[in-house]
DSSP file (Angstrom, degrees, kcal/mol; ACC not computed):
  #  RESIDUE AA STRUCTURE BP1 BP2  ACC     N-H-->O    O-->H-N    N-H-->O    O-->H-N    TCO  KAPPA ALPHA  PHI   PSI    X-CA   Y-CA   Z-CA
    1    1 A X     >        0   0    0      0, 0.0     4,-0.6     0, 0.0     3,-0.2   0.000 360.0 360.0 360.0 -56.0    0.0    0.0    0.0
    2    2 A X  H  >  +     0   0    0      1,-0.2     4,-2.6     2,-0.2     3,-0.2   0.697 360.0  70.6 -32.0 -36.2    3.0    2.3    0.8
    3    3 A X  H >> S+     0   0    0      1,-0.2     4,-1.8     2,-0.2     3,-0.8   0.994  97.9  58.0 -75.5 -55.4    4.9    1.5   -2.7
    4    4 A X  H 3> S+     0   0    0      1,-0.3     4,-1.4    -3,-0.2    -1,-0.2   0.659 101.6  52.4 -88.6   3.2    2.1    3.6   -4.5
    5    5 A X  H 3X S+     0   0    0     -4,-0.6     4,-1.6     2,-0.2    -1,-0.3   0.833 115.7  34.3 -44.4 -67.1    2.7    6.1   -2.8
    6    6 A X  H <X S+     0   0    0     -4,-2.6     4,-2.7    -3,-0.8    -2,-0.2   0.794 112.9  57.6 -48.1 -36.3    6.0    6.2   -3.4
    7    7 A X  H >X S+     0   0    0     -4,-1.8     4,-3.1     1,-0.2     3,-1.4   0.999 104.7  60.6 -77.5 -82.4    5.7    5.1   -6.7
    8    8 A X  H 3X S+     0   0    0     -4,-1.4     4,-2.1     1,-0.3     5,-0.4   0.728 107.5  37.9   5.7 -81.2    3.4    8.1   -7.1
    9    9 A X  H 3< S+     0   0    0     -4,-1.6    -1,-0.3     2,-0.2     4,-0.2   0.703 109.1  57.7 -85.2 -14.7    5.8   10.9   -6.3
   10   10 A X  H << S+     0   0    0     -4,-2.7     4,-0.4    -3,-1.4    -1,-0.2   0.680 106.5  48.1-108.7  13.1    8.4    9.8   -7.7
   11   11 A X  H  X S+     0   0    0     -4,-3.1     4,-1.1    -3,-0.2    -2,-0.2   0.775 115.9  48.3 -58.5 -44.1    6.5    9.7  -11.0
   12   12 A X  H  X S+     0   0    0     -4,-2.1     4,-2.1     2,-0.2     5,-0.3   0.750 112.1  50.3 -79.1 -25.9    5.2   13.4  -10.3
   13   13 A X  H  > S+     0   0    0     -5,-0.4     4,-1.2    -4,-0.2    -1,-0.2   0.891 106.1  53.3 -99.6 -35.5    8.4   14.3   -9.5
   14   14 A X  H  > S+     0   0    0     -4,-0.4     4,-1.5     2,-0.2    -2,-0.2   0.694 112.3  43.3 -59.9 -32.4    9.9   13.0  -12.4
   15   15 A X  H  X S+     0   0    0     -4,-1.1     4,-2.7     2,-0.3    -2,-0.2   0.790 105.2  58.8 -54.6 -64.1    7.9   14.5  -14.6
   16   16 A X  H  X S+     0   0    0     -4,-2.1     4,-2.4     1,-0.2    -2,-0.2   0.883 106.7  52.1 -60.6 -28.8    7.8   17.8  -13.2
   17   17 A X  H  X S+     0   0    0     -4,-1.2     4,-1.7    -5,-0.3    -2,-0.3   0.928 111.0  47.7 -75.7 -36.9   11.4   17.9  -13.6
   18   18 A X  H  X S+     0   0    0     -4,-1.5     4,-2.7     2,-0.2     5,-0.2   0.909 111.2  48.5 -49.2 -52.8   11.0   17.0  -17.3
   19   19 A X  H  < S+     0   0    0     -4,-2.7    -1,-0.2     1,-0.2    -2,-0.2   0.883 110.9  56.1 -56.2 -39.8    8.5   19.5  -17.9
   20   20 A X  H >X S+     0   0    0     -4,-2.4     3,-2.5     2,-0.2     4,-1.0   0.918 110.7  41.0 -24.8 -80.3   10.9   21.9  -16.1
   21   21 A X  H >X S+     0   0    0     -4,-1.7     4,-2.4     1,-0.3     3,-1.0   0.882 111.6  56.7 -46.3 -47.8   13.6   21.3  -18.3
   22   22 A X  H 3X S+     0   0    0     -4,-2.7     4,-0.6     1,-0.3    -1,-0.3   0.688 106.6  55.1 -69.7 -17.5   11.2   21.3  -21.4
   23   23 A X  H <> S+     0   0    0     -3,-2.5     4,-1.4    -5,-0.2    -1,-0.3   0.768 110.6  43.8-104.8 -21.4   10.2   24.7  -20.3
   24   24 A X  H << S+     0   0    0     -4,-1.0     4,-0.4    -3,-1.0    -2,-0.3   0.444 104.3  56.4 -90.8   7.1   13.6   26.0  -20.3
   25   25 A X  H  X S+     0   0    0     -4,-2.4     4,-0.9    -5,-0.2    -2,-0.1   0.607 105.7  51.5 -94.9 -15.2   14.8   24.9  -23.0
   26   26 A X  H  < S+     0   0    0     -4,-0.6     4,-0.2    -5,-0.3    -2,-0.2   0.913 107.3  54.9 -74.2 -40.7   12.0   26.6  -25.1
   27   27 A X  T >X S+     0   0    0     -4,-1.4     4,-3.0     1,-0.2     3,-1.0   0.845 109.2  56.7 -55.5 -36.8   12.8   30.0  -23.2
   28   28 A X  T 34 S+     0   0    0     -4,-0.4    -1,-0.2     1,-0.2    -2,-0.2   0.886 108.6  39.1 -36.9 -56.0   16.2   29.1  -24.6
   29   29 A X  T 3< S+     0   0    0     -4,-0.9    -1,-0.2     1,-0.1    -2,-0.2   0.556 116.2  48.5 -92.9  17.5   15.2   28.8  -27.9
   30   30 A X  T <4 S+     0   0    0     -3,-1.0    -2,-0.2    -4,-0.2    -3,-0.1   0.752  93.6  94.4-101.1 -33.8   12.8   31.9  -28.0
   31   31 A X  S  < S-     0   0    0     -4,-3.0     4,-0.0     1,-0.1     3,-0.0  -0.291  83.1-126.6 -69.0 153.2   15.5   34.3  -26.2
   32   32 A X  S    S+     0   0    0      2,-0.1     2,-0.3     1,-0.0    -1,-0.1   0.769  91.1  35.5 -79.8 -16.3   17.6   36.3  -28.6
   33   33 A X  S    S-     0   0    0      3,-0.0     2,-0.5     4,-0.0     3,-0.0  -0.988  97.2 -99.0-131.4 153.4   21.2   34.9  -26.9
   34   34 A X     >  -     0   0    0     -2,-0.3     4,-1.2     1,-0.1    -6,-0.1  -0.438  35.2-160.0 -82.6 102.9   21.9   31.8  -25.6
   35   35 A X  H >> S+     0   0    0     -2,-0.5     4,-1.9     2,-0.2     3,-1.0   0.933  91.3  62.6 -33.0 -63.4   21.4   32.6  -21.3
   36   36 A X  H >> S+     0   0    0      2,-0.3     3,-1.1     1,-0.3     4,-0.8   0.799 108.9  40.1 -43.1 -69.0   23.5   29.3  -20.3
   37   37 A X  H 3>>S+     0   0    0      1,-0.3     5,-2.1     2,-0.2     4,-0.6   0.820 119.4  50.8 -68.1 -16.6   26.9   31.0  -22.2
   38   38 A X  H <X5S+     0   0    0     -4,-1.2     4,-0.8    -3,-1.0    -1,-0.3   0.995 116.5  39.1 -74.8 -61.2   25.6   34.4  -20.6
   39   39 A X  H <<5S+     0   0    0     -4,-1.9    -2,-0.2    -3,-1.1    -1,-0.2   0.377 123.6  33.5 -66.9  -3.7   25.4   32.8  -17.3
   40   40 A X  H  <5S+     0   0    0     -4,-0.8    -1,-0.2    -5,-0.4    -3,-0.1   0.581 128.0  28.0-124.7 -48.9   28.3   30.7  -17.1
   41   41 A X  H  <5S+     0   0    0     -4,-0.6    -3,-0.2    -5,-0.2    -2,-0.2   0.943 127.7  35.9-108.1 -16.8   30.8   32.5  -19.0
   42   42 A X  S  <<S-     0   0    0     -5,-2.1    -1,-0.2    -4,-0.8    -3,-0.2   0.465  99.1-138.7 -84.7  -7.8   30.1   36.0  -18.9
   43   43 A X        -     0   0    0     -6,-0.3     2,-1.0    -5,-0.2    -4,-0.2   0.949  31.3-179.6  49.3  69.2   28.9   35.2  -15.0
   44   44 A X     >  -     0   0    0     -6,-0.3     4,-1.0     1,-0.1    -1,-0.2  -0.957  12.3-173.1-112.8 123.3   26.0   37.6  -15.5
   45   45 A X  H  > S+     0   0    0     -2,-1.0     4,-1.2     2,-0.2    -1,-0.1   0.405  79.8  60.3 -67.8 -18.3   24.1   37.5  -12.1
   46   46 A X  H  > S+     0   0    0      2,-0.2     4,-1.7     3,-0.1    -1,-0.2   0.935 107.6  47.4 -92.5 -61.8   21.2   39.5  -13.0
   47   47 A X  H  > S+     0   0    0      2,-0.2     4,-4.0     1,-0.2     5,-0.2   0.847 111.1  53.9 -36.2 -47.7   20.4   36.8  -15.7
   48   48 A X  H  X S+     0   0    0     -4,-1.0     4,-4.4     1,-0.2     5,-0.4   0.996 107.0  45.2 -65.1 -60.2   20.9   34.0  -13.3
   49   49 A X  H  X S+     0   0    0     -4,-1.2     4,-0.8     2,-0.2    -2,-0.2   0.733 115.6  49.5 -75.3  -5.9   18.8   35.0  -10.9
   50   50 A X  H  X S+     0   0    0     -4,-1.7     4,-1.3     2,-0.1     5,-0.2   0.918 108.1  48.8 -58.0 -87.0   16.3   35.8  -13.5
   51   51 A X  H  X S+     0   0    0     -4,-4.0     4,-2.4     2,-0.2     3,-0.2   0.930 118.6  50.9  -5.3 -61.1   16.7   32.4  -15.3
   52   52 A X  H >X S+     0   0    0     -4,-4.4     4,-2.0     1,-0.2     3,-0.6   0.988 104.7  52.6 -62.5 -32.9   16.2   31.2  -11.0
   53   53 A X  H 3X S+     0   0    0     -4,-0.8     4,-1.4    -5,-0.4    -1,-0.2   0.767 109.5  49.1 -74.7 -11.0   13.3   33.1  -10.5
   54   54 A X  H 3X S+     0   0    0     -4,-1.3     4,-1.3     2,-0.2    -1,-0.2   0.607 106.1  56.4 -68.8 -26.2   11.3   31.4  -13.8
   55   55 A X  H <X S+     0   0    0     -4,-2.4     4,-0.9    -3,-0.6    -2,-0.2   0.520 108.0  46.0-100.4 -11.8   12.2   28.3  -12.8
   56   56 A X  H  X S+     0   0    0     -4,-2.0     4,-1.4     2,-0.1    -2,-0.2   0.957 113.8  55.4 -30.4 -86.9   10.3   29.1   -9.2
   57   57 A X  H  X S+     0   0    0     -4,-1.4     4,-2.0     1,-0.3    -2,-0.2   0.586 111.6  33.1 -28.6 -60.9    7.9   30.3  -11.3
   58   58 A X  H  X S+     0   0    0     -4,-1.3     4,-2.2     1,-0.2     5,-0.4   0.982 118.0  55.5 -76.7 -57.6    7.2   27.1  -13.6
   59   59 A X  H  < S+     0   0    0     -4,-0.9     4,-0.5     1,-0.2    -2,-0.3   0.810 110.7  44.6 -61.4 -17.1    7.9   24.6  -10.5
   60   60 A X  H >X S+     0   0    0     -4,-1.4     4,-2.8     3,-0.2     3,-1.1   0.947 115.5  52.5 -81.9 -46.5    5.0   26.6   -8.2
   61   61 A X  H 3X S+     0   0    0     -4,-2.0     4,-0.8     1,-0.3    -2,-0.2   0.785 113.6  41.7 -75.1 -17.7    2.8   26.4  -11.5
   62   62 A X  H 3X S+     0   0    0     -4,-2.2     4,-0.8     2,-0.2    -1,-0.3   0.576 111.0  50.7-108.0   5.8    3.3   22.6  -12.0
   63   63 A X  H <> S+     0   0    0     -3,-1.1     4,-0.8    -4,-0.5     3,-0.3   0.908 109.1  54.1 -98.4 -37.0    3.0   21.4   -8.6
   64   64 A X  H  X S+     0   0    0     -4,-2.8     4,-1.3     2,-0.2    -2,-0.2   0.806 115.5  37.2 -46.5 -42.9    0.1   23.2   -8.5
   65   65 A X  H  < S+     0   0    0     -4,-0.8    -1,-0.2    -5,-0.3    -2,-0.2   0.858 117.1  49.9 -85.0 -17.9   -1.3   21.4  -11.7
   66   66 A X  H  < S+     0   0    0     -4,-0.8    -2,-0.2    -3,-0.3    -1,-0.2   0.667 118.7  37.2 -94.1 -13.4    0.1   18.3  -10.9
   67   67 A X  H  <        0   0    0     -4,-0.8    -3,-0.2    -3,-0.1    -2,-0.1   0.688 360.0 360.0 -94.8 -33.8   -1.5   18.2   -6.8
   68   68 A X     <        0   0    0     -4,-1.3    -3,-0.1    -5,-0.2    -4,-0.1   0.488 360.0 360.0  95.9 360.0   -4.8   19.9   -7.6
């Protein structure tokens, strides 16, 4: 009774983390320069915490869809 529980969230969890990704990798390809090389090699901080705060943003909006 306990395993589908488990089994459960860490389907949902897997998932959300796919969706995650899938949602930043579209902001990726819509923005007009590639964030990662902005954020990694030019170390732009403002971007990054932009970048973090969307990905708040999408993880609140799919646990939300994914809990009810």
């Amino acid at each position: 009774m306990e395993y589908k529980y488990i089994t459960a969230s860490v389907v949902y969890s897997l998932l959300g983390i796919a969706i995650l990704v899938i949602c930043f990798v579209v902001i990726e390809k819509i923005a007009p320069e590639n964030l990662w090389k902005k954020i990694v090699d030019d170390q732009n901080v403002a971007l990054a915490i932009l970048a973090a705060a969307f990905m708040i943003a999408v993880s609140i909006i799919i646990s939300s869809a994914i809990h009810g």
